[in-house]
C-alpha positions as CSV (number, residue, x, y, z in Angstrom):
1,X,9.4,17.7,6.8
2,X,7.7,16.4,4.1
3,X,4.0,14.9,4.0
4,X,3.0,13.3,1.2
5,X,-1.3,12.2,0.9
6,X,-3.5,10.6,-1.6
7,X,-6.9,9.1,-2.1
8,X,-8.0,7.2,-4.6
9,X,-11.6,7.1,-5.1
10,X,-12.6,3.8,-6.8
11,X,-16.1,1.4,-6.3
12,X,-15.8,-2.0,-7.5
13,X,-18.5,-4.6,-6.6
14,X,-16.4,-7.9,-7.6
15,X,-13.5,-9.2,-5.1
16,X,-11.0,-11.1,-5.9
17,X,-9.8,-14.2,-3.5
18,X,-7.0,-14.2,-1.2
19,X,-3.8,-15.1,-3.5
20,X,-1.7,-17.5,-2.4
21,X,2.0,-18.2,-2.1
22,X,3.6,-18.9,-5.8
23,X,6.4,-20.9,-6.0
24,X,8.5,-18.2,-7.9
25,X,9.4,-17.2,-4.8
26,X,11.9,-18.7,-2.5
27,X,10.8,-19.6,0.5
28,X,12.8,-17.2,2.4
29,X,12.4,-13.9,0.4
30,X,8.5,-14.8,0.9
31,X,9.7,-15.0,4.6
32,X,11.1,-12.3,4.8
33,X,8.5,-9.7,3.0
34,X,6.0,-11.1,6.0
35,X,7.4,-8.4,8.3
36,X,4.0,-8.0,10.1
37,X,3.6,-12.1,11.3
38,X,3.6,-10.7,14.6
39,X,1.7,-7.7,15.0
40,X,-1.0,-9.1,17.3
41,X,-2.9,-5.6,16.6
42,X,-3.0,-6.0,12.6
43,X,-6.1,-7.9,10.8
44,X,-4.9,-10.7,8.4
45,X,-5.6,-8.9,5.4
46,X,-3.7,-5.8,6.5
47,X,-1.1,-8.2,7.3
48,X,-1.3,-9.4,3.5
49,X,-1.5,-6.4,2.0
50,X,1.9,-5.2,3.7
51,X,3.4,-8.5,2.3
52,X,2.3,-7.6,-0.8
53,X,3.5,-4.5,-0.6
54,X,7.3,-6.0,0.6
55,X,7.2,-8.7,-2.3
56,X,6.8,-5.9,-4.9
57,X,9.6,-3.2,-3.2
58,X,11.6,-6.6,-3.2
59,X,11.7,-7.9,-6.4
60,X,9.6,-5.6,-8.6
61,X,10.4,-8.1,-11.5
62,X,8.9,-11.1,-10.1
63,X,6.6,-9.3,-8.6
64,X,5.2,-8.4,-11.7
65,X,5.6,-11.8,-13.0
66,X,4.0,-13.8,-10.2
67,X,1.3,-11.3,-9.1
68,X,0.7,-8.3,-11.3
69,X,0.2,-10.3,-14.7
70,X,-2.1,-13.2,-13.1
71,X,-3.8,-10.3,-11.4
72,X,-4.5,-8.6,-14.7
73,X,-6.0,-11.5,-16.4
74,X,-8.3,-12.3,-13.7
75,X,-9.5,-9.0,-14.3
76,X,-9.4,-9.0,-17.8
77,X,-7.3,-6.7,-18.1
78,X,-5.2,-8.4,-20.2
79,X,-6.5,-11.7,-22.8
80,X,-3.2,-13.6,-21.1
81,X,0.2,-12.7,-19.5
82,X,2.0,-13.2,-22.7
83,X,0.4,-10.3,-23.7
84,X,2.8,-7.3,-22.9
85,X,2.3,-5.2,-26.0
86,X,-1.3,-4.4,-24.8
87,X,-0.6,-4.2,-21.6
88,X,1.7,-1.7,-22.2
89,X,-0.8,0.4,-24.3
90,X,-2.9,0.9,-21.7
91,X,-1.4,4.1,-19.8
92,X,-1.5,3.5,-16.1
93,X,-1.1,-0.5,-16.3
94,X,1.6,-0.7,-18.3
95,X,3.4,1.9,-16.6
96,X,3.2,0.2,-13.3
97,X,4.2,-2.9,-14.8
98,X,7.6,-1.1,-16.2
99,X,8.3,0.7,-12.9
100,X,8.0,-2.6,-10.9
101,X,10.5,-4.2,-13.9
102,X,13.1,-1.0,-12.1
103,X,11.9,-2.0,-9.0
104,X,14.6,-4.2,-6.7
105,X,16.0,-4.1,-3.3
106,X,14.3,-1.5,-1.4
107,X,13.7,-1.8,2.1
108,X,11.5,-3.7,3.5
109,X,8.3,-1.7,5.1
110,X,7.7,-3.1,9.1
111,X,4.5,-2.2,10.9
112,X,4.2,0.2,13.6
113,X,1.6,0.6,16.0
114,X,1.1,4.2,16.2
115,X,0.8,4.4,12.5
116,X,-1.7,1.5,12.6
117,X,-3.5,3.3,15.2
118,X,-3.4,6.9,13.0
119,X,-4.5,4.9,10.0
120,X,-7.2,2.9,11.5
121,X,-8.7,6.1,13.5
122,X,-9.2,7.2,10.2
123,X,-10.5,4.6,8.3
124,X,-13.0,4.1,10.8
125,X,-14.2,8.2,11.5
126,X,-14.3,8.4,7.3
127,X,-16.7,5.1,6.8
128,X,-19.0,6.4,9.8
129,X,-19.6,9.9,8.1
130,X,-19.3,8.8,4.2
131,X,-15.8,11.2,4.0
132,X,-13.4,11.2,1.4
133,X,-9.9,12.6,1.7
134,X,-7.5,13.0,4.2
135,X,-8.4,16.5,6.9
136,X,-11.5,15.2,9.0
137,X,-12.0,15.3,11.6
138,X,-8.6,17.3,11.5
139,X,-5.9,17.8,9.3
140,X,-3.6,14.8,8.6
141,X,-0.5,15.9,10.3
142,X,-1.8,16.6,13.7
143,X,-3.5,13.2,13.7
144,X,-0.1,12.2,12.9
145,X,1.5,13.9,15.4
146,X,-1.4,12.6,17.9
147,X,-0.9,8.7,16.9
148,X,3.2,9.2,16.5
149,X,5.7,11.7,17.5
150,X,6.7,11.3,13.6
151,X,9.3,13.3,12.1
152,X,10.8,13.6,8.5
153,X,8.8,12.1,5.8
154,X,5.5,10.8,6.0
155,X,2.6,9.7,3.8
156,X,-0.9,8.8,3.8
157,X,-3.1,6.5,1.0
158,X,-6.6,6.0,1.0
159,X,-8.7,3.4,-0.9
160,X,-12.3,2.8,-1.4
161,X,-14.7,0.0,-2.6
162,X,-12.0,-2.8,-2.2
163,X,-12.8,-5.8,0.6
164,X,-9.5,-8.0,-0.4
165,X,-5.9,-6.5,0.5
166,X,-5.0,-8.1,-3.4
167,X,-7.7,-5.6,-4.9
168,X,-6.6,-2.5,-2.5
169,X,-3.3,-2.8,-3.1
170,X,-3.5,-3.4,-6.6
171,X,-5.8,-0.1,-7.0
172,X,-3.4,2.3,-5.3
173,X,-0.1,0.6,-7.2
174,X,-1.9,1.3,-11.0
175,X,-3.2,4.5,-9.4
176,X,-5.7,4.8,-12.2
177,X,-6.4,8.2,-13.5
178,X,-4.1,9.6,-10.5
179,X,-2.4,11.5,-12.7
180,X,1.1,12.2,-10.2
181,X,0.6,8.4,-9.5
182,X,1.2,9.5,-5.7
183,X,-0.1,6.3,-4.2
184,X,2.0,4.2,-6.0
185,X,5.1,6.6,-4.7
186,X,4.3,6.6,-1.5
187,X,4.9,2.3,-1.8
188,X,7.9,2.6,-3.5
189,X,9.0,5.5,-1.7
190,X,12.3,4.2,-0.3
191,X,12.7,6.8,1.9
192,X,9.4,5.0,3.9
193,X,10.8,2.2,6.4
194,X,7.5,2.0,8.9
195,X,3.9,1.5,7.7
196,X,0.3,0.9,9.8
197,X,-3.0,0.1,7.8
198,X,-6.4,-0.8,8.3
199,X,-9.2,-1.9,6.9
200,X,-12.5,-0.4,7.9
201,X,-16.5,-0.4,6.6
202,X,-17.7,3.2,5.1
203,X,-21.1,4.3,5.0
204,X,-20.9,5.0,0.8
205,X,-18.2,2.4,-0.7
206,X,-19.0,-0.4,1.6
207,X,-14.8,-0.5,2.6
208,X,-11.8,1.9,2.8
209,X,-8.1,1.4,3.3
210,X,-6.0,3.5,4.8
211,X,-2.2,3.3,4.4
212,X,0.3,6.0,6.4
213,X,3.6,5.6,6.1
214,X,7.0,7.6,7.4
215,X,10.5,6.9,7.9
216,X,10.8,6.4,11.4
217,X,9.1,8.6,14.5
218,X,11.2,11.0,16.4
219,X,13.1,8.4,18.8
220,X,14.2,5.7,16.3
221,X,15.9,8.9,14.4
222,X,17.2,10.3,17.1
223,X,19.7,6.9,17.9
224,X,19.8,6.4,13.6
225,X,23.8,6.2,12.7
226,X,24.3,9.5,10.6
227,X,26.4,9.0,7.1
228,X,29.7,10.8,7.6
């Protein structure tokens, strides 16, 4: 069993606005990366951020080329998204925008309510008390374990400061100053088939995110084909 956790802590008072659908993307693919249209329990922008994260473990390419570089600019980041030889002299930026160019065909991540309901327990126990990191108010596997009769691999992101799923996911994918880049693994991680997320208010950041992840809890591997 394998558990793999990360925070990210990062305060930014600017937000940027919901993006919308770009026409890069056919209709269908976009379709298809909306795995969590139906999970009645999920807020909208959890809901968008685990699109976003589908559209990038997708097609890392366009991806990149649709949201990452638009994203950058609007940041200024970047002066423009023709300009790729800055971009890739700044460390963690570029790098993320060469690993989503590798990026293609992973599957897609579908929500699941018992991760949801590990991810949001925490979210909203770390904004009351002003905590940071993974262990309160216990340790991060027996809260999975509580939530989700999980077994394998597993993973768990937190986020802080960001209100807009565009901004949170953004953070953890450049994973700035993070120097093992876990977050960004754990969304690439193809190994990770089930996600749950939540927003929720904290007491020093104003907003946190939490993302768990795993590859399926103890009964969906238990009727999994095995590979002869």
């Amino acid at each position: 069993m394998k558990l793999y956790i990360f925070l990210l802590p990062i305060f930014f008072i600017s937000c940027s606005p919901r993006i919308a659908y770009d026409a890069s993307w056919d209709k269908k693919t976009y379709r298809k990366a909306n795995t969590a249209r139906f999970a009645f329990y999920l807020s909208k922008k959890s809901k968008e951020s685990i699109r976003l994260m589908n559209l990038a473990r997708m097609n890392g390419p366009l991806f990149a080329k649709a949201y990452y570089l638009d994203y950058l600019v609007s940041r200024e980041v970047i002066k423009s998204k023709d300009d790729i030889e800055g971009l890739m002299k700044l460390p963690y930026y570029g790098s993320l925008y060469a690993d989503l160019n590798r990026t293609k065909d992973l599957p897609r991540l579908r929500p699941s309510f018992s991760l949801h309901l590990s991810s949001a327990f925490h979210a909203f126990t770390s904004g009351l008390s002003g905590y940071e990191g993974h262990d309160r108010p216990f340790r991060c596997e027996v809260r999975f374990k509580i939530f989700g009769n999980f077994a394998g691999n597993w993973g768990e992101n937190c986020d802080y400061g960001w209100k807009q799923a565009m901004d949170a996911v953004m953070s953890l994918m450049v994973d700035q100053d993070v120097s093992m880049l876990g977050h960004r693994k754990n969304i690439f991680n193809k190994k990770f088939i089930r996600v749950g997320c939540s927003f929720k208010y904290h007491r020093d950041y104003g907003h946190n995110y939490v993302q768990d992840f795993s590859n399926g809890n103890l009964f969906q591997r238990m009727f999994k084909k095995k590979k002869k």
